[in-house]
C-alpha positions as CSV (number, residue, x, y, z in Angstrom):
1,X,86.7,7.7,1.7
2,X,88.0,9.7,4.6
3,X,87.7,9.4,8.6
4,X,89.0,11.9,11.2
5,X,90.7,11.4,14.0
6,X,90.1,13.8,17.5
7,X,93.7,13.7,19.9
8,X,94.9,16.1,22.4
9,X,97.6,15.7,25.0
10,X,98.0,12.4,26.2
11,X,96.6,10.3,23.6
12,X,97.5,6.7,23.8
13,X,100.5,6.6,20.8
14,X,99.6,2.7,19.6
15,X,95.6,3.5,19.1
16,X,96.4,6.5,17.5
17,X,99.3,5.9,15.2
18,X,99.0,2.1,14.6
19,X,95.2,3.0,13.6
20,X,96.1,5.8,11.0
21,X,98.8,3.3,9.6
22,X,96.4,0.8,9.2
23,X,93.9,3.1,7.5
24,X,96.4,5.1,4.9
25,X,97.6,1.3,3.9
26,X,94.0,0.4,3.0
27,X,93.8,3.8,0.9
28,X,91.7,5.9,3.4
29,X,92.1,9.4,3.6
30,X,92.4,10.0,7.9
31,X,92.5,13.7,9.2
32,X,93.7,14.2,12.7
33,X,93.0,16.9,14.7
34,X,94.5,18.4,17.7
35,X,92.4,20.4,20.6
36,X,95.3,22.3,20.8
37,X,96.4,23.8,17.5
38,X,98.2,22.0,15.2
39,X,100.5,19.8,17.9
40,X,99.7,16.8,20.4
41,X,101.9,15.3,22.3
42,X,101.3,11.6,23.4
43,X,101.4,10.1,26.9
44,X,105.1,9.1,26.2
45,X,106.2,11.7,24.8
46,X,105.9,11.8,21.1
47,X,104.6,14.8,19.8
48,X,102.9,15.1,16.6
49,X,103.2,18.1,14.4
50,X,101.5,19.6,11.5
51,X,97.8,18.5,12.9
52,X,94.4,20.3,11.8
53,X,93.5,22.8,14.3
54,X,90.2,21.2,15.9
55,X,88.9,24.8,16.3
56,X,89.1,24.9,12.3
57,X,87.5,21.8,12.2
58,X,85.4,21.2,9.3
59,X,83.3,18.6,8.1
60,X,84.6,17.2,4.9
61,X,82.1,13.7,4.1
62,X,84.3,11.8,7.1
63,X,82.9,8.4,7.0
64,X,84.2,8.0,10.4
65,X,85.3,9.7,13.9
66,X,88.1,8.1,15.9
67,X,88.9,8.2,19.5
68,X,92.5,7.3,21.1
69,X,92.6,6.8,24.4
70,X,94.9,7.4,27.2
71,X,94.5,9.9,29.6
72,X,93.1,12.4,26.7
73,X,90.1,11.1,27.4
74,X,88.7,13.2,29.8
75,X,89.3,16.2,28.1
76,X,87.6,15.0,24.7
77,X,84.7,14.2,26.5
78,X,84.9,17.6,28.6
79,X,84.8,19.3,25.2
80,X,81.4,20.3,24.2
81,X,83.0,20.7,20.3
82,X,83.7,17.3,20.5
83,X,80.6,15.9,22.0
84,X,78.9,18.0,19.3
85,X,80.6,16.1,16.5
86,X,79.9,12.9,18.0
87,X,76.0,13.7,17.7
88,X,76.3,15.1,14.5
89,X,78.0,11.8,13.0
90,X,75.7,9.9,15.1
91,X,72.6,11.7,13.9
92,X,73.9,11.0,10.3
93,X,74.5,7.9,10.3
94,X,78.3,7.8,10.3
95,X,81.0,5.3,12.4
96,X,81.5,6.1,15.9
97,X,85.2,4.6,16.8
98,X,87.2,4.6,20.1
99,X,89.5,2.7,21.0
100,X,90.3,1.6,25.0
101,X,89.2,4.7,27.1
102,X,87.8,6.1,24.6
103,X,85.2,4.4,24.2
104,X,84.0,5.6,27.9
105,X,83.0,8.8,26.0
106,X,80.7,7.0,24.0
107,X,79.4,4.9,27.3
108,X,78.5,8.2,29.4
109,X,77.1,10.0,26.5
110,X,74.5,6.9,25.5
111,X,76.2,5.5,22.3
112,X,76.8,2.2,23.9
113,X,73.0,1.5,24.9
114,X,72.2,-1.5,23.6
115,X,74.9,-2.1,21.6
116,X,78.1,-4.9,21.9
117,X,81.4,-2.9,22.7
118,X,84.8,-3.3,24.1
119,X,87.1,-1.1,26.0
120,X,90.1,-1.5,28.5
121,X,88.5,-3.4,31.4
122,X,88.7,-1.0,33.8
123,X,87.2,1.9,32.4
124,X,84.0,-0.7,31.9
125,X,81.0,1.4,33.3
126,X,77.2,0.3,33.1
127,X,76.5,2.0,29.8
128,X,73.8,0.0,29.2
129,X,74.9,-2.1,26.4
130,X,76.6,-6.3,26.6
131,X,80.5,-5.7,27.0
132,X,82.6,-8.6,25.1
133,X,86.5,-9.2,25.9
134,X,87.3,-9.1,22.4
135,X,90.2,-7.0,20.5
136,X,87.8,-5.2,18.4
137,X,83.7,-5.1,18.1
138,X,81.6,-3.9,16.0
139,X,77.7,-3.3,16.2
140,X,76.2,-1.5,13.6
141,X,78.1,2.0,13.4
142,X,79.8,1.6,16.4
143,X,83.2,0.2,16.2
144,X,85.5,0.2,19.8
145,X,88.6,-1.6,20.2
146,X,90.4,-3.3,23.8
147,X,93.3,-1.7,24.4
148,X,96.6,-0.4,23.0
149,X,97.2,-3.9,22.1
150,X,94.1,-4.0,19.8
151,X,94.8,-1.3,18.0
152,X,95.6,-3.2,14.5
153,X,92.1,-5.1,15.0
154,X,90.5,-2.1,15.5
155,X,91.9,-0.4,12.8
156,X,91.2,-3.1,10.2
157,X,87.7,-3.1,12.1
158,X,87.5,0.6,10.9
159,X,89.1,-0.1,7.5
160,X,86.2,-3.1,6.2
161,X,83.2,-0.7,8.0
162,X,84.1,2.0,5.6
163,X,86.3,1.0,2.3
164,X,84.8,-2.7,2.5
165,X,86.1,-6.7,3.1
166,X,88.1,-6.6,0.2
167,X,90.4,-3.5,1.3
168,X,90.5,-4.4,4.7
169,X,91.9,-8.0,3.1
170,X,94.2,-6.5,1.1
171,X,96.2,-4.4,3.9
172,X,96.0,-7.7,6.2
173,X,97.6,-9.8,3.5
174,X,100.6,-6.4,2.6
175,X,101.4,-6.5,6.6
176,X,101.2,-10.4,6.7
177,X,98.7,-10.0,9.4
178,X,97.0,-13.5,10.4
179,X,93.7,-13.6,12.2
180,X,94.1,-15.3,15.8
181,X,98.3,-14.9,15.8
C-alpha cells in the first residue's frame, strides 16, 4: 500500500512529518512531493531534501493523497496540478486527507459537501458539510485532521483507512499511544 503526500514551502512540520512517521511505522509506502523540485522548506524552518519533483509526479496505485497545512495552503490549492489530482483520486475512489488548513482546499473545491470533517477552527468556511471539534474524522474517503496537535490521530486515521484496524493497532501499541491520553 502507498499514499502521497503534496508539500511546498511552508508546510506545517508536525502534520507533515509526524503523519509520514506514523504511516512508514504501520508499513505504508508514503511518497512526498514538493511543488518546487525536490526541496521544501517548512514554516520553521526545516527543509526537507531529496523529495519527488511534483512536476514528475506520477501516479503509482497511491491509496491516498495527503495535505499538510500551514501557510502552503494557498498555493496547493492555487495549483491547478494539484486540484487535478485531487479529482482524479476523488473520481477513483481513493482517500482524500488534509490535515488543519488543508482541508480548506477540500472545503472550496466541494469535497466537504455533506460530509463530517475537521480542520483548525479558524479556517472553518461553510463548505457545506457538519464540522465536528474532533482530532481526526473520517467520512467515507475523506479523512481531515484538527490541527498540528492532531496530527498522530490523523495519521493513524490514514493508516486503519488504507492498511486496516489491525495495522493501525499495531503502530499504536509500538509508540505506546493510548486513545483519550
Amino acid at each position: 500500500m502507498k499514499a502521497c503526500m503534496i508539500v511546498t514551502d511552508g508546510f506545517e512540520e508536525i502534520e507533515a512529518v509526524g503523519t509520514y512517521a506514523i504511516l512508514r511505522r504501520g508499513g505504508l509506502d508514503v511518497d512526498v512531493y514538493s511543488l518546487r523540485g525536490d526541496k521544501a522548506t517548512g514554516r520553521f524552518g526545516l527543509t526537507c531534501c531529496a523529495l519527488k519533483p511534483f512536476a514528475q509526479f506520477k501516479d503509482d496505485n497511491y491509496a491516498a493523497v495527503i495535505l499538510p497545512g500551514g501557510p502552503q495552503w494557498k498555493e496547493l490549492e492555487a495549483n491547478a496540478q494539484v486540484q487535478q489530482l485531487l479529482r482524479d483520486f476523488d473520481d477513483t475512489g481513493r482517500y482524500l486527507c488534509a490535515i488543519c488548513a488543508g482541508p480548506t482546499i477540500l472545503g472550496r473545491a466541494g469535497y466537504l459537501k455533506g460530509k463530517n470533517y475537521t480542520c483548525f477552527t479558524a479556517m472553518n468556511g461553510d463548505f457545506g458539510g457538519t464540522y465536528r471539534e474532533d482530532y481526526a474524522v473520517t467520512d467515507g474517503r475523506i479523512i481531515t485532521g484538527k490541527s498540528a496537535a492532531a496530527a498522530i490521530d490523523f495519521g493513524f486515521a490514514i493508516l486503519q483507512a488504507v492498511a486496516g484496524e489491525e495495522a493501525a493497532q499495531k503502530t499504536k501499541k509500538e509508540i505506546y499511544y493510548k486513545e483519550g491520553k
